[in-house]
C-alpha positions in Angstrom: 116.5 134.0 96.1 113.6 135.5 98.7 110.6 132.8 98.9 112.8 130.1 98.2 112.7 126.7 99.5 116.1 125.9 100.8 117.3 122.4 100.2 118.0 120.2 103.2 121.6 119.1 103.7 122.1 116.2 106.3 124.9 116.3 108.7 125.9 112.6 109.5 127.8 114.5 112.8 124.2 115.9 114.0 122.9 111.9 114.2 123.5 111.3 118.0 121.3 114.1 118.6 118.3 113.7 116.1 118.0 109.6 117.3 116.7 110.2 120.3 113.5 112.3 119.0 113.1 110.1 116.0 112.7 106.9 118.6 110.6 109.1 120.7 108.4 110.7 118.3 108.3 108.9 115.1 109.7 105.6 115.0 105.9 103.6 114.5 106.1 101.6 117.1 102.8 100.3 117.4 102.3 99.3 113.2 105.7 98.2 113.5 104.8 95.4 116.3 101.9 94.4 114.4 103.6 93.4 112.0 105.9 91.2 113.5 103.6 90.0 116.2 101.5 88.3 113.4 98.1 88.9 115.3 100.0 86.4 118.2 99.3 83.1 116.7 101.3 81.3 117.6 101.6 83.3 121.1 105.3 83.2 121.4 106.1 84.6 118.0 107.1 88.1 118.9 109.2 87.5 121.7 110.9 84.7 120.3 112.0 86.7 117.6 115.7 87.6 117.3 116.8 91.7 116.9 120.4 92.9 117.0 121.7 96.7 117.6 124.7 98.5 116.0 125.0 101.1 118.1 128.0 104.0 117.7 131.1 103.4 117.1 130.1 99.8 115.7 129.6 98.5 119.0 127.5 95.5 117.2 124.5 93.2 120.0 123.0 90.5 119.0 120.4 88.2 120.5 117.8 90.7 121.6 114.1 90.1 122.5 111.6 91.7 124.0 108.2 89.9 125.5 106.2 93.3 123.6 105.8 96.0 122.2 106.9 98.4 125.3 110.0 96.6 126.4 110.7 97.0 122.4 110.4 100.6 123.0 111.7 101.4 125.9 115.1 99.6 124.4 115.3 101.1 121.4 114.4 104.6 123.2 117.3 103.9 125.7 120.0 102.7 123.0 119.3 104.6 120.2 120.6 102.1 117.9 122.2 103.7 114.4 120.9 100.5 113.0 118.4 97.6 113.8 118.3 94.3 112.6 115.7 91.4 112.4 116.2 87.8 112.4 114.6 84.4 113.1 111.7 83.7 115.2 113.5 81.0 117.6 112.6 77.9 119.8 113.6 80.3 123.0 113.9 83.3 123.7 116.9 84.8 122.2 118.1 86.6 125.0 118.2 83.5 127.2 120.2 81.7 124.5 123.1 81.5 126.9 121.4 79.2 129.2 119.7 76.7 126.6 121.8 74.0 125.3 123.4 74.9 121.5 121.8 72.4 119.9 118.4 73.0 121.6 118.1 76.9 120.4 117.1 76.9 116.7 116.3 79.1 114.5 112.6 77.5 113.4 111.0 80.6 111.3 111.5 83.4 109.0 110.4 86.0 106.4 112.0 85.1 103.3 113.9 88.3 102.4 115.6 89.2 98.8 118.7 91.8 99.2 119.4 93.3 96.1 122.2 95.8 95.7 123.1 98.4 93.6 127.0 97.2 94.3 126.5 93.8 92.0 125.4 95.7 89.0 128.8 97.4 88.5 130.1 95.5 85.5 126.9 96.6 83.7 126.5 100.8 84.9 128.8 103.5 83.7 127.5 106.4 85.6 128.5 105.4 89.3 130.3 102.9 91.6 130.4 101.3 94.6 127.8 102.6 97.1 126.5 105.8 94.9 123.9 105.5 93.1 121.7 108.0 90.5 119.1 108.9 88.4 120.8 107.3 85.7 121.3 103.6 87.5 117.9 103.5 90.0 115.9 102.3 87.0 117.4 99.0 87.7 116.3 98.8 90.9 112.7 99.7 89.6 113.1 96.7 86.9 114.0 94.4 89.5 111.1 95.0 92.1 108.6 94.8 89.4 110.3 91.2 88.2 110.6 90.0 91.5 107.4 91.0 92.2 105.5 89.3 89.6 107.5 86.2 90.2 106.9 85.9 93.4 103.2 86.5 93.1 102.3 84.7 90.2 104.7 82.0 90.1 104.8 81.3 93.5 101.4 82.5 95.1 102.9 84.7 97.6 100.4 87.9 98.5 102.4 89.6 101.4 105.4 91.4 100.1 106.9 94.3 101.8 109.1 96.1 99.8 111.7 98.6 101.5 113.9 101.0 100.2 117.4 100.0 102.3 118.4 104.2 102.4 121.0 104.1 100.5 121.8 101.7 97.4 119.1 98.6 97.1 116.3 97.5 97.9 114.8 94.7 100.4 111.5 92.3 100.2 110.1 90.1 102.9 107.7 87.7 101.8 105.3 87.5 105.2 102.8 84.9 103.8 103.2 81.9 106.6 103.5 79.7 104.0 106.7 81.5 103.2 107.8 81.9 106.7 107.7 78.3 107.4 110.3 77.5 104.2 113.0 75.2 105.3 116.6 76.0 104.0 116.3 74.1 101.1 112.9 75.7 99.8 114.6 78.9 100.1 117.7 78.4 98.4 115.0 76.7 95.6 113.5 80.0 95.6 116.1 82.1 95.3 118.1 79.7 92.3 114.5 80.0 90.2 115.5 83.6 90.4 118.7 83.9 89.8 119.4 84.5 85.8 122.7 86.2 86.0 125.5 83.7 87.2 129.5 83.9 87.6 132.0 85.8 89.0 133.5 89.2 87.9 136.4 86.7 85.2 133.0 85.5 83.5 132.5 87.6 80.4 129.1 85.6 79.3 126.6 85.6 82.5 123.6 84.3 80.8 122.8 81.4 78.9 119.7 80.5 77.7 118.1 77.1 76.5 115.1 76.7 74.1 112.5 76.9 74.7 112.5 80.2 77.0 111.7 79.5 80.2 107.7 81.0 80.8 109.3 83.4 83.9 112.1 84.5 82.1 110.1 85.5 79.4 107.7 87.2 81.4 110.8 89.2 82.9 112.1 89.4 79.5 108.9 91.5 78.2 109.3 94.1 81.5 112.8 94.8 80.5 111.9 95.1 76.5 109.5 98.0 77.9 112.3 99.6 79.6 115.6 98.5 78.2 116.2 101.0 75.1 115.2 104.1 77.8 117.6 102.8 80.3 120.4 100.7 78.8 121.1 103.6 75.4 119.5 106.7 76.6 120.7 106.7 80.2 124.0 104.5 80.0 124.9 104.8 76.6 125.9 101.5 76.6 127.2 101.4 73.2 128.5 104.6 73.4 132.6 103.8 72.9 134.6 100.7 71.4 135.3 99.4 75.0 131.7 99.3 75.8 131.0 97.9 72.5 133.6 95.2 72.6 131.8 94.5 76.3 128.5 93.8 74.4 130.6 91.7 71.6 132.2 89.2 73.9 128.5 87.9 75.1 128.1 86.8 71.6 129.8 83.2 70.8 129.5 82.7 67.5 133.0 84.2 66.1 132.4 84.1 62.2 129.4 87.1 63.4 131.6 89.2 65.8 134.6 89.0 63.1 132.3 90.0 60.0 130.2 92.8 62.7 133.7 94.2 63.8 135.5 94.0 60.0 132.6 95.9 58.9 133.1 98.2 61.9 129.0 98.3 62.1 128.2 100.2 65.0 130.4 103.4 63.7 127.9 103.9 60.8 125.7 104.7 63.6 125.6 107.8 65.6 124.0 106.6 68.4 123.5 103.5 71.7 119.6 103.3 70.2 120.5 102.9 66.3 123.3 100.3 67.2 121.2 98.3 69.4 118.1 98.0 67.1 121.0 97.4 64.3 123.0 94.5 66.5 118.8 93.4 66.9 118.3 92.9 63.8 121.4 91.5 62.2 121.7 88.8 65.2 118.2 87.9 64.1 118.8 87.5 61.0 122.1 85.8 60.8 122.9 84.2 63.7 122.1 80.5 64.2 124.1 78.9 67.4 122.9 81.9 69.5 119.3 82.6 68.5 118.9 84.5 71.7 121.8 86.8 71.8 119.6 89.7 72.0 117.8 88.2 75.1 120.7 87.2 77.0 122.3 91.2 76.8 119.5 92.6 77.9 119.3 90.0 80.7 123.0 90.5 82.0 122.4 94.1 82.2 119.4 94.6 83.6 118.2 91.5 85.5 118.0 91.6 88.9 121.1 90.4 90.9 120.3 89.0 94.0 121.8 88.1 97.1 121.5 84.6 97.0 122.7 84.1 100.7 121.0 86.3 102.1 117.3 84.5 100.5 118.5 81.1 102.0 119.4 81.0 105.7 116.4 80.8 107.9 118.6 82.9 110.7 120.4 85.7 108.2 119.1 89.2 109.6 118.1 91.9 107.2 118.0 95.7 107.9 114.9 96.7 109.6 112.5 98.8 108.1 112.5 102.5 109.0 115.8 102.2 110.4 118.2 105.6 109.5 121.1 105.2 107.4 124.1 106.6 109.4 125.6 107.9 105.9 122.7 109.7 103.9 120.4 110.0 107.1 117.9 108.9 105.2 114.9 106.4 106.8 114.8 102.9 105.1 110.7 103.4 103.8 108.5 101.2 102.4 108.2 100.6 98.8 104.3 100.7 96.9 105.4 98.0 94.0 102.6 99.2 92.4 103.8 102.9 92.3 107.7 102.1 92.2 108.1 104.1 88.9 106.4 107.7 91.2 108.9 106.4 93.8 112.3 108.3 93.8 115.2 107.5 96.5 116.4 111.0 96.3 113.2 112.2 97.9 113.0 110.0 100.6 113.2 112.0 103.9 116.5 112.1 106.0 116.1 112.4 109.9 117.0 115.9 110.0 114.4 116.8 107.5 111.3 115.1 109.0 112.8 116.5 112.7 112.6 120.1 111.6 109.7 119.6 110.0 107.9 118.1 113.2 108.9 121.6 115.2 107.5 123.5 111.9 103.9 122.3 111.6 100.6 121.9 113.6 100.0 119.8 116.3 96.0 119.3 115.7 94.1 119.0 113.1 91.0 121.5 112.1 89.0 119.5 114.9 91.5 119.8 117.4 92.9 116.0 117.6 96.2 115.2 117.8 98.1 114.6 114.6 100.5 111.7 115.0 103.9 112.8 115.1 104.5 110.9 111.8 101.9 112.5 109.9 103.2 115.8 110.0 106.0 115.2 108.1 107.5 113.5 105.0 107.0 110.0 106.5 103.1 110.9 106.2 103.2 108.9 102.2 105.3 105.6 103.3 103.5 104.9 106.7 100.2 104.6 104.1 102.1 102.3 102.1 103.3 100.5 105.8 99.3 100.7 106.8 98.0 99.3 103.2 100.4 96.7 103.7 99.6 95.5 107.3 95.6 95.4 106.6 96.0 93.0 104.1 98.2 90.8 106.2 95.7 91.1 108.9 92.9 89.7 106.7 95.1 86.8 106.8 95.2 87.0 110.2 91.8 86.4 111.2 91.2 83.3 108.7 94.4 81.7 111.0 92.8 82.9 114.4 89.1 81.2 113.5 90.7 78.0 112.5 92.2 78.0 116.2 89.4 79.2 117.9 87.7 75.9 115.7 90.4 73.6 117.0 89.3 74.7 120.5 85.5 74.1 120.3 86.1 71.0 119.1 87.7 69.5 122.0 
């Protein structure tokens, strides 16, 4: 139809080309290596730090590092790397780790970083698979940044989280607090088992067990997914929708005098829908069952709690994705997240390379004044660099506070 917007199809063949220009012109640099820099306290932070490069063809680099922020560009501009990943801030350089003893080149600091993946909730969707994801399963990744979220923050005290959307089927966090980067293994891993919920292996029928009384952050996550659960779990997955899903729902109970009466009564088929059987298993459970009080809990923790990486959270030296890196297979930029906003924020809107690329020949280079208009903010990226920029001026509040206690430590010798 005339005057109609024509929808932007990405060409994973076209991505060799559009790299270049998207290092050039909108990768952002500069907020990119404040970040990491941490306002340069301690001085060797940034270029102590360890990146590695996939490049094409898989041709995989590790142990890059760069003394600042131009030697990080003029790198990245030169490589064009399809991916980018960050890892620990080390005791040397990482480049020169070939000429420091093994034992000497540790990995002393690091973000602690949550992975969570649309891939380990496949036992509980029915609409898609493997990498794919949908309208119908991102809901979970929405419950799980706004559990995590609150956990972290209130639980733990944490107040720099940078959420990223990975650009294709999950979902990242780095908690930048230097409390948090200082964790040793141990307090990671401690971390990361306070929020892990869902445990065993694909055999294990019954994930989640709870004990009495309800532990305070499970309950708190309990009442998020309450709000949610009935909208995503029976409207969207219809997760009582057939006798094989039912039966799925039935083998998390354990007391077998109720799942014999519940299935000889052949309950759920005097109901026409996921919602009535739900509210219907609700309130029978509550009213009959006695070894499993919390039956109705545990489902709705197994299908929609979030499912973390547990790895990933513990090592001090496991690299995560970098942020506004391009996903090789949907072309789209890996953006921040606004936790705040996650329910206005919808992966199949985020921007792909080829996208934001037109759009930069297609729009104005200055503004009503005549300034330059960053690259960046003439395209789709425009929303998530403000998310990047609200992000980075809190963290540098936290900044100053560290550089004055030096500057003290100075004066008084």
């Amino acid at each position: 139809m005339p005057g109609e917007e024509k929808e932007h199809v990405y060409d994973a063949a076209s991505l060799p080309d559009l790299l270049p220009i998207y290092y050039k012109r909108l990768f952002p640099y500069g907020p990119y290596f404040k970040w990491l820099n941490y306002g340069g306290v301690p001085k060797n932070y940034f270029c102590n730090r360890e990146f590695s490069f996939t490049l094409k063809d898989d041709v995989y680099i590790r142990y890059q590092s760069f003394s600042d922020q131009q030697e990080l560009e003029k790198e990245i501009q030169k490589r064009c790397p399809y991916k980018i990943d960050i890892g620990a801030v080390f005791t040397h350089r990482p480049k020169d780790h070939k000429t420091v003893k093994p034992a000497a080149f540790q990995a002393q600091e690091k973000e602690l970083v949550f992975d969570i993946d649309m891939t380990d909730y496949d036992d509980v969707r029915f609409c898609c698979s493997g990498a794919d994801i949908c309208p119908k399963c991102w809901p979970l990744m929405q419950i799980a940044i706004k559990i995590v979220n609150r956990a972290l923050r209130e639980d733990f005290g944490f107040k720099h989280l940078f959420w990223v959307y990975s650009g294709r089927r999950g979902i990242h966090c780095w908690v930048c607090d230097e409390t948090a980067r200082k964790l040793s293994q141990t307090g990671r891993s401690a971390i990361a088992e306070y929020l892990s919920v869902v445990k065993g292996g694909e055999n294990q029928t019954k994930k989640v067990a709870l004990e009495s009384p309800i532990h305070p952050s499970i309950r708190k996550a309990i009442e998020i997914i309450e709000e949610r659960f009935v909208s995503y779990a029976a409207d969207k997955q219809d997760f009582l929708g057939d006798e094989e899903k039912q039966k799925k729902v039935m083998a998390m109970c354990t007391e077998e005098g109720f799942k014999d009466m519940w299935e000889r009564k052949d309950v759920f088929n005097r109901f026409d829908s996921s919602n009535k059987r739900w509210q219907a298993l609700c309130k029978k459970s509550e009213e009959t069952l006695e070894s499993q009080k919390y039956l109705k809990e545990e489902i709705m923790l197994q299908y929609v709690y979030p499912r973390l990486d547990v790895n990933v959270s513990k090592g001090v030296n496991h690299l995560l994705k970098s942020p506004f890196c391009v996903h090789p297979k949907t072309g789209r930029v890996c953006v921040p997240i606004d936790p705040d906003n996650i329910d206005s924020f919808d992966p199949f809107k985020v921007p792909t390379i080829s996208a934001i690329i037109e759009e930069l020949n297609t729009t104005e280079s200055k503004d009503e004044d005549g300034k330059k208009i960053k690259d960046y903010k003439k395209t789709s990226l425009a929303g998530s660099m403000a998310v990047f920029e609200k992000f980075l001026i809190s963290l540098e509040n936290s900044w100053k506070g560290k550089k004055l206690e030096e500057s003290d430590k100075k004066m008084e010798f």
